[in-house]
C-alpha positions as a Python dict, from the first residue, in 0.01 Angstrom:
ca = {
    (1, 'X'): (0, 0, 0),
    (2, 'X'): (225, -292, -80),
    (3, 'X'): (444, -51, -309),
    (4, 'X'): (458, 212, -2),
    (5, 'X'): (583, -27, 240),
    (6, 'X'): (850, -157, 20),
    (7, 'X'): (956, 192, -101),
    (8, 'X'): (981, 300, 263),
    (9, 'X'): (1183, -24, 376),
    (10, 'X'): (1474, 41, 64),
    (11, 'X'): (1433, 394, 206),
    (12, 'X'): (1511, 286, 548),
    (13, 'X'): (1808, 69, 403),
    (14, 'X'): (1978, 326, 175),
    (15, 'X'): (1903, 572, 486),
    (16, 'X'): (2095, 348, 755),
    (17, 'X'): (2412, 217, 537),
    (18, 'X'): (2723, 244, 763),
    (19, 'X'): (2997, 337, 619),
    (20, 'X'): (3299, 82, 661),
    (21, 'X'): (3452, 71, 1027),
    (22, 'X'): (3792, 194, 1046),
    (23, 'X'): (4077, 124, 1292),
    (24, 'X'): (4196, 447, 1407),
    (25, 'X'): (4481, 412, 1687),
    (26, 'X'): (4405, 553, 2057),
    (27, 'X'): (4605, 821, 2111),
    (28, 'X'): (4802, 814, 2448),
    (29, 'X'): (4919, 1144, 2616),
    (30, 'X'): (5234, 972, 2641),
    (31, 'X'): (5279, 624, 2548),
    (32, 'X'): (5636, 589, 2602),
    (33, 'X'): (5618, 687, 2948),
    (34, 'X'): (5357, 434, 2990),
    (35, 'X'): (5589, 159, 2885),
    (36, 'X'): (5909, 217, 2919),
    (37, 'X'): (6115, 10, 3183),
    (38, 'X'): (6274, -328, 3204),
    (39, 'X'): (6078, -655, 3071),
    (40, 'X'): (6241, -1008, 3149),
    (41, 'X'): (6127, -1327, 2957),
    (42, 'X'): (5888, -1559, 3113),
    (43, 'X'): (5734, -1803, 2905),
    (44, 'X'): (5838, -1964, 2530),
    (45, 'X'): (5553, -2040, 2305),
    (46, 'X'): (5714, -2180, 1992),
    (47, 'X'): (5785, -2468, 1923),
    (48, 'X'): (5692, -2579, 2266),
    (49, 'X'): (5557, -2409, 2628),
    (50, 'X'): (5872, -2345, 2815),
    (51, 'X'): (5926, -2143, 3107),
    (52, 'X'): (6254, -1954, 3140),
    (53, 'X'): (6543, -1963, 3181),
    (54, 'X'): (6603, -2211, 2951),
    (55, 'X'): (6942, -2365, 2959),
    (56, 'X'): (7010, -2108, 3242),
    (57, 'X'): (6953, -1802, 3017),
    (58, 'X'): (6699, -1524, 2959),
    (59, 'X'): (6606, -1289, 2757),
    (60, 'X'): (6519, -878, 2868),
    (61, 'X'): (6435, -590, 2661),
    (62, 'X'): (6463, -218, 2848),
    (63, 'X'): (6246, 55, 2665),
    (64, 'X'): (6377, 415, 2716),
    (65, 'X'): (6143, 689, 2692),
    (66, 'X'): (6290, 943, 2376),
    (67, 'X'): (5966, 1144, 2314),
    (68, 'X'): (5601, 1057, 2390),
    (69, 'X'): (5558, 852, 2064),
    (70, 'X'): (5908, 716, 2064),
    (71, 'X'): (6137, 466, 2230),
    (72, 'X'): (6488, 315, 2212),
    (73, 'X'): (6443, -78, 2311),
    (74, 'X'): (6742, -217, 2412),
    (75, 'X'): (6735, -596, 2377),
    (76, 'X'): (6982, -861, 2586),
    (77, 'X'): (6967, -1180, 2401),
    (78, 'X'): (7237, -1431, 2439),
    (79, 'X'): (7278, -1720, 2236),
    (80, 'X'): (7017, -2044, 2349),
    (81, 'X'): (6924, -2187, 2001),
    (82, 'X'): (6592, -2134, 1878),
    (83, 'X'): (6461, -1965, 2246),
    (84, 'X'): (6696, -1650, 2165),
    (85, 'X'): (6760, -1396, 1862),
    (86, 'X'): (7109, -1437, 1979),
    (87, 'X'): (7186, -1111, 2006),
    (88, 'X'): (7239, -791, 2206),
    (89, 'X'): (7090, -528, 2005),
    (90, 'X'): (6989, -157, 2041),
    (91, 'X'): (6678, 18, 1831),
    (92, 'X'): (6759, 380, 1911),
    (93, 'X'): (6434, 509, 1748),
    (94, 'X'): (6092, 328, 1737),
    (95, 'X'): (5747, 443, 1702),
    (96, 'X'): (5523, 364, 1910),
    (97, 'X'): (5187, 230, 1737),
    (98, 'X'): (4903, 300, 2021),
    (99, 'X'): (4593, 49, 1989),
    (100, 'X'): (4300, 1, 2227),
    (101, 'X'): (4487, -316, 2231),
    (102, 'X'): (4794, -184, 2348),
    (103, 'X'): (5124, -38, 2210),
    (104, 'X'): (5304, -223, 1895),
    (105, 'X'): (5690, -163, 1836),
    (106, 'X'): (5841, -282, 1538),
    (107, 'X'): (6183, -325, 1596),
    (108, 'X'): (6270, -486, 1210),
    (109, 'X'): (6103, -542, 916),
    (110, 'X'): (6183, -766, 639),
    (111, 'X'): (6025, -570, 310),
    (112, 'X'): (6031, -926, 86),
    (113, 'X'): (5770, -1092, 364),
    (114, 'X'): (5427, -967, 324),
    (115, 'X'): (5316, -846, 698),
    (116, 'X'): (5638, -808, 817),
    (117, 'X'): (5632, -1194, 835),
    (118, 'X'): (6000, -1278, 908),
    (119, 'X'): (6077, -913, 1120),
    (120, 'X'): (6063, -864, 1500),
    (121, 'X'): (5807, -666, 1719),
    (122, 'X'): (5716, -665, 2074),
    (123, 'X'): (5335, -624, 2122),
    (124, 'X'): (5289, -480, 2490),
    (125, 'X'): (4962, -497, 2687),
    (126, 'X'): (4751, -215, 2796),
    (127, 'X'): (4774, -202, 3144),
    (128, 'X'): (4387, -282, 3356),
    (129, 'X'): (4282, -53, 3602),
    (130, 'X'): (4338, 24, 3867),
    (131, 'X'): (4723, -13, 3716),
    (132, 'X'): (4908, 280, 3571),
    (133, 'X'): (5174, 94, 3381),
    (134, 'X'): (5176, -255, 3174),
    (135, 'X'): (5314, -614, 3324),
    (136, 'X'): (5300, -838, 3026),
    (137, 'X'): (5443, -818, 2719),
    (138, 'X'): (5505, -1051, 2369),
    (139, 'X'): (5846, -1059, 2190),
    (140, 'X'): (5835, -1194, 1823),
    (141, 'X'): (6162, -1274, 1637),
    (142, 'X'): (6327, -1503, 1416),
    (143, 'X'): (6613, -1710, 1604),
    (144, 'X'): (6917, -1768, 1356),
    (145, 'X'): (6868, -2079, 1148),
    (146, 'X'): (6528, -2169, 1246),
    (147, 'X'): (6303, -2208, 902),
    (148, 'X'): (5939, -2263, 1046),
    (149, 'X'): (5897, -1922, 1129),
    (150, 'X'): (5905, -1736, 1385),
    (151, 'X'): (5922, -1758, 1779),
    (152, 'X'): (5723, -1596, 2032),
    (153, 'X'): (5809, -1549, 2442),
    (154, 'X'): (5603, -1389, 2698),
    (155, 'X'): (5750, -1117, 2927),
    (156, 'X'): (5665, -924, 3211),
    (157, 'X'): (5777, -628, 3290),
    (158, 'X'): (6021, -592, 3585),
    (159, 'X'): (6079, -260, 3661),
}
C-alpha cells in the first residue's frame, strides 16, 4: 500500500509540472493611439524629490502616432544640469513594447551597458478604467556629465 501511495504521489508530481511562465506582451489594437500626445515633467526622482520647474525650466516629450506599433517622440529638454538631458531631440521611429504594465519606448541604447543601463526610455502607464488614455508617465536618461547613473522624472500627460 505504502509503495502505491508513493507511486501515485510522483505520478501526481510528474503529471502537474508547469512549464516555465513566460512574459508574452499584451497586444493593443493600437497602442500608439493610446499614447500619443503631449507629456510635461512633474516630479525629479534622482538624486533628490523635486518638483518642476526647476530653475524655471521643464522638460516635455510629444509622441506622434506613425503606425499602431510605432511612434516619433519628440523630446524638449533645455539645459538645467543634472534635471535635463540637455537637449531637444527627435526619435522619428520607435517601437512600441506593449506590457500589461504599460507601453515601453526605448528611445537609445548604449550596446556596451548590459540592460540598456546608460540609454534612455520612457515607461508610460496603462491608463485605469474608466480612462481611455494614460496620465502618468517615467522618463529615464543620462544628463551630460553626471557619473552615478542615471536620472528619472515623472510626467503627466497634458494633452
Amino acid at each position: 500500500m505504502k509503495k502505491q501511495l508513493i507511486i501515485l504521489g510522483l505520478t501526481a508530481c510528474v503529471a502537474c509540472q508547469h512549464d516555465a511562465p513566460s512574459v508574452q506582451p499584451v497586444l493593443a489594437p493600437d497602442a500608439a493611439k493610446i499614447i500619443a500626445g503631449t507629456y510635461m515633467a512633474t516630479i525629479a526622482r534622482i538624486p533628490d524629490v523635486k518638483s518642476y520647474p526647476i530653475n524655471g525650466k521643464t522638460i516635455t516629450f510629444q509622441i506622434e502616432r506613425i503606425a499602431p506599433d510605432t511612434v516619433r517622440v519628440n523630446v524638449q529638454a533645455p539645459a538645467n544640469g543634472f534635471y535635463s538631458p540637455a537637449r531637444d531631440t527627435t526619435y522619428n521611429k520607435v517601437y512600441v513594447l506593449t506590457k500589461p504594465q504599460g507601453y515601453y519606448l526605448t528611445l537609445e541604447t548604449d550596446k556596451t551597458q548590459p540592460n540598456n543601463q546608460l540609454g534612455s526610455e520612457l515607461v508610460i502607464a496603462s491608463p485605469l478604467a474608466p480612462d481611455t488614455s494614460p496620465n502618468w508617465a517615467s522618463y529615464v536618461f543620462l544628463p551630460p556629465g553626471y557619473k552615478l547613473g542615471r536620472v528619472s522624472a515623472e510626467f503627466t500627460k497634458v494633452k
